[in-house]
N, C-alpha and C positions, 0 to 999 in steps of 0.2 A: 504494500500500500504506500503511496506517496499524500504527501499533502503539503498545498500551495497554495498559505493562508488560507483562510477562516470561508473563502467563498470556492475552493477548489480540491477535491478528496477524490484522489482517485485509486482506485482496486476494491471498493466497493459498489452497490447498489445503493441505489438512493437519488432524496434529493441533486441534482449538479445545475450549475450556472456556471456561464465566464464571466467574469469580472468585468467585459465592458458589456454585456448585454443588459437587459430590460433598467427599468426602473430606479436600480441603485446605479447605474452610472451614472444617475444626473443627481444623485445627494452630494453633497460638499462633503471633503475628506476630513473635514474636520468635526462633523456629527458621527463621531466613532461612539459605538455602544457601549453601555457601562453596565457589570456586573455587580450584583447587588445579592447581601446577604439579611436575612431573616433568622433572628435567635426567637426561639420560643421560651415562654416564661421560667418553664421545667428547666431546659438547657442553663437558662441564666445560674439559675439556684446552683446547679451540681454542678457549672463552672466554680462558681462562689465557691463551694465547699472544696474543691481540688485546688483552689489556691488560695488555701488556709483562712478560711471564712472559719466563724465561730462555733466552733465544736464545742460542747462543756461536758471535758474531759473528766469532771467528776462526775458527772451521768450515765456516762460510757460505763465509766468502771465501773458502778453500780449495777447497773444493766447486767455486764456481763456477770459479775457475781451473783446477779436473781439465776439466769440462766444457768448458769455452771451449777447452783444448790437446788434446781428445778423450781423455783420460788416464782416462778418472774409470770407464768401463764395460771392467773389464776381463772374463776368462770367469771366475776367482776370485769377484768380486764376483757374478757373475752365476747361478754356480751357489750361491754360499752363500743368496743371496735365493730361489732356488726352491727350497733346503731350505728355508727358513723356513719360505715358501708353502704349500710342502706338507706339513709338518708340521702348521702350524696350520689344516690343512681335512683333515688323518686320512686 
């Protein structure tokens, strides 16, 4: 496969144009396209948290010692999370 800029890909099927044909050879060279990124709210967060967003390292450790002595599921705990659950999917 060769490829000769962004209007020219050859050894595949597909879309092809030449570069002086139709339409875009009358745009000015100077209306080049601009790529554009979208973070989602989620993303943001667990960027935050991967670079050293606030963690409270004495809750962790707490946590994991519920779990490690089996403490940590209780039915309390287990029913308030499936209210959540199901509140937030209505």
């Amino acid at each position: 496969m060769q490829i000769h800029g962004p209007s020219q890909v050859h050894g595949i099927k597909g879309p092809h144009t030449a570069p002086s044909s139709g339409p875009r050879a009358s745009r000015p060279s100077s209306a080049a396209p601009t790529d554009q990124l979208d973070i989602s709210p989620a993303a943001e967060a667990a960027a935050s948290v991967a670079e050293g967003g606030e963690i409270r390292q004495d809750l962790v450790a707490r946590v994991r010692d519920e779990i490690a002595a089996g403490s940590y599921e209780t039915p309390e705990k287990i029913d308030a999370a499936l209210d959540r659950f199901l509140d937030e999917r209505g």
